[in-house]
Each structure stands twice: as C-alpha cells, then as structure tokens.
VEXDOTOR-930449 format. One line per 8 residues: their letters; for each residue x, y, z of N, C-alpha, C. Coordinates in steps of 0.1 Angstrom, whole numbers. Atoms other than C-alpha are relative to their C-alpha. Layout:
BEGIN
a> X Y Z X Y Z X Y Z | ...
//
This chain:
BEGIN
xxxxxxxx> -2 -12 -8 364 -558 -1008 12 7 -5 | -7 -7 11 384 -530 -1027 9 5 15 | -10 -4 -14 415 -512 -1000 -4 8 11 | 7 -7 -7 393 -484 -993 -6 -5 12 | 8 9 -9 373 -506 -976 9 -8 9 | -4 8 -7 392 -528 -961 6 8 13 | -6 -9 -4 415 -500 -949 -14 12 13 | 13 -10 -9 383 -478 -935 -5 -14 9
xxxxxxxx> 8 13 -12 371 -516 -916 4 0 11 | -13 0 -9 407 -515 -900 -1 8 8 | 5 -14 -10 399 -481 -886 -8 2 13 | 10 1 -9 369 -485 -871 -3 -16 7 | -4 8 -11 379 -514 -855 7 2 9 | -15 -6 -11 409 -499 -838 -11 10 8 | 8 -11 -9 382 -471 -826 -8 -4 8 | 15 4 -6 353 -493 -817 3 5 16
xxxxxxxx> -5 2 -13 374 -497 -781 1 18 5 | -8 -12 -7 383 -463 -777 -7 11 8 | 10 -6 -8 373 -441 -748 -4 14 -7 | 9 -10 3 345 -414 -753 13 11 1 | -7 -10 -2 365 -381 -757 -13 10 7 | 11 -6 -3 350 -354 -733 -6 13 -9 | 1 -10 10 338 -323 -747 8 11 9 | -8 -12 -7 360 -292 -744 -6 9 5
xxxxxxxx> 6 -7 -6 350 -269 -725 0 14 -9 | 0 -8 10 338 -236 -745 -2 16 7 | 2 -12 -7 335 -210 -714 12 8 -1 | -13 -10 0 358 -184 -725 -4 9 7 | 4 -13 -4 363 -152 -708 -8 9 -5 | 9 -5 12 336 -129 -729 7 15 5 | -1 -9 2 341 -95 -736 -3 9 9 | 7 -14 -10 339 -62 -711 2 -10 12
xxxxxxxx> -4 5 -15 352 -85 -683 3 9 12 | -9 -12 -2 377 -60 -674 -2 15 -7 | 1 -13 5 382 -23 -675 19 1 -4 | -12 -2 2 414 -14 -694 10 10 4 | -15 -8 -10 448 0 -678 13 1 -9 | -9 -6 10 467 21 -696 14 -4 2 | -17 5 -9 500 14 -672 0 -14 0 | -7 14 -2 499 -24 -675 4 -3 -16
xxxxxxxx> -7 -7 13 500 -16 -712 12 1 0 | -12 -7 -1 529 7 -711 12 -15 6 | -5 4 -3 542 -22 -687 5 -13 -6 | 1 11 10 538 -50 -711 9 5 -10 | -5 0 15 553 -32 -739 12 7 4 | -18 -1 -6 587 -23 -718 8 -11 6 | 1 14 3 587 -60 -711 5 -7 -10 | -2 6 17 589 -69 -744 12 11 -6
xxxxxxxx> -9 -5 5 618 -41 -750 -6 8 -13 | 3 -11 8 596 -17 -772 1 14 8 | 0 -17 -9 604 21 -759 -22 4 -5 | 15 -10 -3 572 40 -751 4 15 6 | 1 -17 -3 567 77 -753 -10 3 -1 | 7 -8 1 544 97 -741 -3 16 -10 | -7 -13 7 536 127 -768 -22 5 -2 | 12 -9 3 507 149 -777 -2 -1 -16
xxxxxxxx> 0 0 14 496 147 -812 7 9 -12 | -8 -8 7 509 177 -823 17 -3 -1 | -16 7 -2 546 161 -809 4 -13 -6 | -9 18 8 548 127 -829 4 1 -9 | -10 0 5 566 142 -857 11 0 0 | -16 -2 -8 593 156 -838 1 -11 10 | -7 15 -10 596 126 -817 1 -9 -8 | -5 13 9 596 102 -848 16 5 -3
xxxxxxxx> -7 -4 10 622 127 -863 15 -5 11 | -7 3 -10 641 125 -829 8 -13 2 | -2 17 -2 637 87 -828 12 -6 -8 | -15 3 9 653 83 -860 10 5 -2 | -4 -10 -1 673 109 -860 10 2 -14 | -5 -4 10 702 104 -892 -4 -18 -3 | -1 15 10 690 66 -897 -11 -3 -12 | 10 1 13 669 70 -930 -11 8 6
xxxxxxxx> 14 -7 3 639 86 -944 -10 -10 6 | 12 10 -5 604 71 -927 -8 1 -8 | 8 1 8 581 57 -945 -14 2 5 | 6 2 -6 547 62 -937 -14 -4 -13 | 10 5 12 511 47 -952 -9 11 -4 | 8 -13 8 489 70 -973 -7 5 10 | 14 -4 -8 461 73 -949 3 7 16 | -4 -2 -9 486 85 -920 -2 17 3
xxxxxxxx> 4 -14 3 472 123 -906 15 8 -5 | -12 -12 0 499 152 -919 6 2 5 | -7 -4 -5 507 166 -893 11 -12 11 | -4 9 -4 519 134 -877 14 -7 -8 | -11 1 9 545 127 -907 16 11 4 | -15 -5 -3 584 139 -899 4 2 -8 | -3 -7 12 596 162 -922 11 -6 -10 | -9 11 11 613 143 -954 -7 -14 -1
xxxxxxxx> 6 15 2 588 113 -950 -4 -2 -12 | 4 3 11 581 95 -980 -15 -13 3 | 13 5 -2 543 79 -987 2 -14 -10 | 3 13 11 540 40 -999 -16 4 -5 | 9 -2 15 524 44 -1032 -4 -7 -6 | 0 9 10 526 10 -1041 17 -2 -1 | -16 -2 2 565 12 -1035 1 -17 -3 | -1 16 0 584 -21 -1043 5 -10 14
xxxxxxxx> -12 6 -15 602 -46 -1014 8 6 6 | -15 -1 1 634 -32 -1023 -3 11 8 | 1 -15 -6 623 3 -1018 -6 1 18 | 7 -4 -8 604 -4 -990 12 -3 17 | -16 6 -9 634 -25 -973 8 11 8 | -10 -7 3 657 3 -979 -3 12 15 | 7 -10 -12 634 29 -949 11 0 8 | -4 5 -15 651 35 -919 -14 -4 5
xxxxxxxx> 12 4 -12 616 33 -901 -11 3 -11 | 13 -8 2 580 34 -905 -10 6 10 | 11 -6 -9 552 53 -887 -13 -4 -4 | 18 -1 1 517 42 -886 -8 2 11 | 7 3 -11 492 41 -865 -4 -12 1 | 8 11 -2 469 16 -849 -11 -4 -2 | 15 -1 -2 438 -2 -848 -8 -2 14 | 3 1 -15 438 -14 -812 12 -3 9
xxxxxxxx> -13 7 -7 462 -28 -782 -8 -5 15 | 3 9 -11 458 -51 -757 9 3 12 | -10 -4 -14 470 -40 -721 4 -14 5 | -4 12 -4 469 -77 -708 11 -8 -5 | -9 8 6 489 -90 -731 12 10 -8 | -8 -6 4 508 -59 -743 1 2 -18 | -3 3 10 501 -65 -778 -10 14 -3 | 4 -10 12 493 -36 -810 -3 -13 -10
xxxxxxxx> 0 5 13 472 -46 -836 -3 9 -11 | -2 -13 14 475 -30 -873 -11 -13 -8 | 7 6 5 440 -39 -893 3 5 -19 | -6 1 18 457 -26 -927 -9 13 -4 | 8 -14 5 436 8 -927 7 9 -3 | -8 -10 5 446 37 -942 10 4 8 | -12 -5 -9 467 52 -915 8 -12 8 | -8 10 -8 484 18 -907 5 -8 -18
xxxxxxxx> -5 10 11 488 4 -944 -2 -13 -2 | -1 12 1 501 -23 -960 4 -9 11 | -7 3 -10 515 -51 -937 11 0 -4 | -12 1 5 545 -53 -958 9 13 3 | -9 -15 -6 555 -19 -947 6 0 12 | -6 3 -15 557 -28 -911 9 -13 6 | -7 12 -3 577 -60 -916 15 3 -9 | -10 -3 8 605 -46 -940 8 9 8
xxxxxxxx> -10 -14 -7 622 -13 -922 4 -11 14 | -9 6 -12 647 -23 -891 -14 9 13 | 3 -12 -12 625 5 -869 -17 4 -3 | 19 -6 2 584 8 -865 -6 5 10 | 3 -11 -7 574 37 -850 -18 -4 -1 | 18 -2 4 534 33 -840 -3 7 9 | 4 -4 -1 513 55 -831 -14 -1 12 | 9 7 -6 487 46 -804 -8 11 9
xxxxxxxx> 10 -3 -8 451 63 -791 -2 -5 13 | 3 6 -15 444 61 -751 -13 -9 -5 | 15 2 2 404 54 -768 0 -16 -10 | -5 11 1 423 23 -782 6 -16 3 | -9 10 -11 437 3 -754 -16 -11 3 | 6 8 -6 413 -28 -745 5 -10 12 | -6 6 -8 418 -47 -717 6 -15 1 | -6 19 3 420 -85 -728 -5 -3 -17
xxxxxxxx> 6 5 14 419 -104 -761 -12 -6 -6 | 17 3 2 384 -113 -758 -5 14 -5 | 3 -15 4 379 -70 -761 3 2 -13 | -9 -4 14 404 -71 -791 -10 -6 -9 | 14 7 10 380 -95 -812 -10 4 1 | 11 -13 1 354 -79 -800 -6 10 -10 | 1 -14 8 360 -47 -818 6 -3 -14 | -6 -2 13 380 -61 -845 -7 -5 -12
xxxxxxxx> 3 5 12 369 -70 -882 6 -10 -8 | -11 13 3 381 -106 -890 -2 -3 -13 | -5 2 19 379 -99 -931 10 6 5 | -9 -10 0 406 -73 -920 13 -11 0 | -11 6 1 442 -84 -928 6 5 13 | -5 -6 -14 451 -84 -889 17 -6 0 | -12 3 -1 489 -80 -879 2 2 21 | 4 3 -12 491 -89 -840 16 1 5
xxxxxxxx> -17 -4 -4 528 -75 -825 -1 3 14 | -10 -8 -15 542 -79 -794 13 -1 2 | -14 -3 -2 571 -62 -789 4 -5 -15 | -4 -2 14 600 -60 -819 1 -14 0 | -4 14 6 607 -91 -839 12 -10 11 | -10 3 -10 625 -117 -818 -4 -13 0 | 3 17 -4 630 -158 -815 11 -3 6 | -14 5 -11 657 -179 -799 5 -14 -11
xxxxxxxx> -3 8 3 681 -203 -814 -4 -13 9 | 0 15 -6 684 -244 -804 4 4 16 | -11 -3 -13 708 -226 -774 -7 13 7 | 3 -10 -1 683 -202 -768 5 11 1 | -5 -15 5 700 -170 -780 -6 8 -4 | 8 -10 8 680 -145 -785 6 9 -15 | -5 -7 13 680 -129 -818 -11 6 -7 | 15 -8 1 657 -102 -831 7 8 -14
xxxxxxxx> 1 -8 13 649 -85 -864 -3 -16 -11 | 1 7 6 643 -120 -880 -13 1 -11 | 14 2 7 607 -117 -892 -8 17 2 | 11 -15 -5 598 -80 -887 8 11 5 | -9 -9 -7 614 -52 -870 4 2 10 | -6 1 -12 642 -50 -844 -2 9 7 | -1 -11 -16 631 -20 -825 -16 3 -3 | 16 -8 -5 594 -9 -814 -1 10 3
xxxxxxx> -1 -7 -7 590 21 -806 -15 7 -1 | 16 -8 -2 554 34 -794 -7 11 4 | -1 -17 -4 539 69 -795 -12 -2 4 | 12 -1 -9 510 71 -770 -4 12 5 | 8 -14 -4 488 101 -773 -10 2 16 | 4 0 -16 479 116 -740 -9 11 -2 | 12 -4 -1 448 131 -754 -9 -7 -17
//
C-alpha cells in the first residue's frame, strides 16, 4: 500500500464516526418581495457618510462642478451623457494609473442601488466605465436614476448580468485598524457623493 492510500484509509476512518451534516437550508428571500423606498436609500447612504443630492438632470454638472469646486479636473467614462459632464472634464480614453490617480473626482453613473442595504452598483457600462476609474480619484461623484433603486439584494441579482464586471459600494472607502480607528480612502475613494435624479 503506496501513501496515497494509506493516507486516503486514515481519512475515512476518522469520518466513518462522524455525524451526518444537515443540509443547509436554501430558502432565500426571492425577488419582488418588497417594494423599493427611495428614503431608506437616501438613509442608508447618509449612514455610511456619502452626501446625497437631490438634482435634476439638467443640474448634475453644476452640482459636480460645485462639489469639486478648485479640487481637480473630473474624470468621467466615455459613455457618460454630455450634458451631465462639468465644464473642463476630461474622458478616460484608455488613460494610464498615473493619470487617472492624478483626477480630483470622477462622475459616473449607475447600474443599480440597493435601498435595504444602501449599496450602488457600477456594471462597467459605458456611462459608468472602467472600475479602475472609480477606485483611483480621492472623490466619486455618481449619478443615480429613481427607475434604479431596488429594494433588496435578491432584486439587485435579479436585474443584474453576472458576466458583468460588478463593483458593489457602500458608502466611501473605509476599514478599521487592530484599535479600531477608522480610516478611509484605503482601497477606493474617501468621499461619496450621490446625485439622485428626481425625474
């Protein structure tokens, strides 16, 4: 008898004894449980220390321009509409790290957001980009549809497309030392700030 063997004997001896494991239970919450609430949203993502503004479509350049006001040019991704860009924004083209680092902010939009949980997700579409855009700048300005908001993350999967390169954000970048100290901007960006069209 070669080690494999012996070694695989050993195993299933140690198991023979061992009690049945039960089966997990697989009743999740399913989709369309809930109806989604725009205000527990909003409340979730003030929570988490991302500002929320209310703006009209035609208003989220001048509220990005506002937002940032002299802290750098914003970046925003190709597929982002026009008139939504803040005058002086520059388009990732394919930029490098460095350059992309260098932003004060970027603006995208979304793909969806979770009121229960307060969370924006970015599926990498044209008007949301790369992910690497939204994890480089200090400041990520998004953009967010009422016709967007789902109520729970059983809704979010739902609608979402899991080839898509999903990025799943709540609230700005943030962990805690050994001494729990908060400390933010580590892995993504230190400020949130979310523009919620109210049409």
């Amino acid at each position: 008898m070669g080690s494999r063997e012996l070694i695989l004997d050993r195993v299933r001896a140690a198991l023979r004894d061992a009690p049945v494991v039960a089966e997990a239970p697989r009743d999740y919450r399913p989709a369309g449980t809930n109806k989604a609430d725009l205000e527990v949203l909003i409340d979730r993502l003030v929570d988490y220390k991302a500002e929320v503004y209310r703006v009209s479509s035609g208003e989220v350049a001048a509220t990005a321009a506002r937002i940032t006001g002299d802290g750098g040019a914003v970046l925003v991704p190709p597929g982002l509409p026009e008139e939504w860009r803040p005058e002086g924004a520059y388009v990732d083209d394919g930029l490098t790290p460095d350059r992309i680092a260098s932003a004060g902010a970027v603006l995208t939009a979304a793909a969806i957001a979770v009121a229960e949980t307060g969370t924006i997700v970015l599926d990498a579409s044209p008007d949301q980009g790369r992910r690497i855009i939204t994890l480089l700048p200090d400041v990520h300005l998004c953009v967010l549809r009422p016709g967007q908001v789902v109520a729970s993350v059983p809704d979010a999967v739902a609608r979402l497309d899991p080839r898509r390169p999903l990025t799943w954000i709540s609230g700005p970048s943030a962990t805690s030392d050994i001494e729990l100290n908060r400390v933010e901007g580590v892995h993504g960006p230190r400020h949130l700030h979310v523009l919620i069209l109210d049409t």
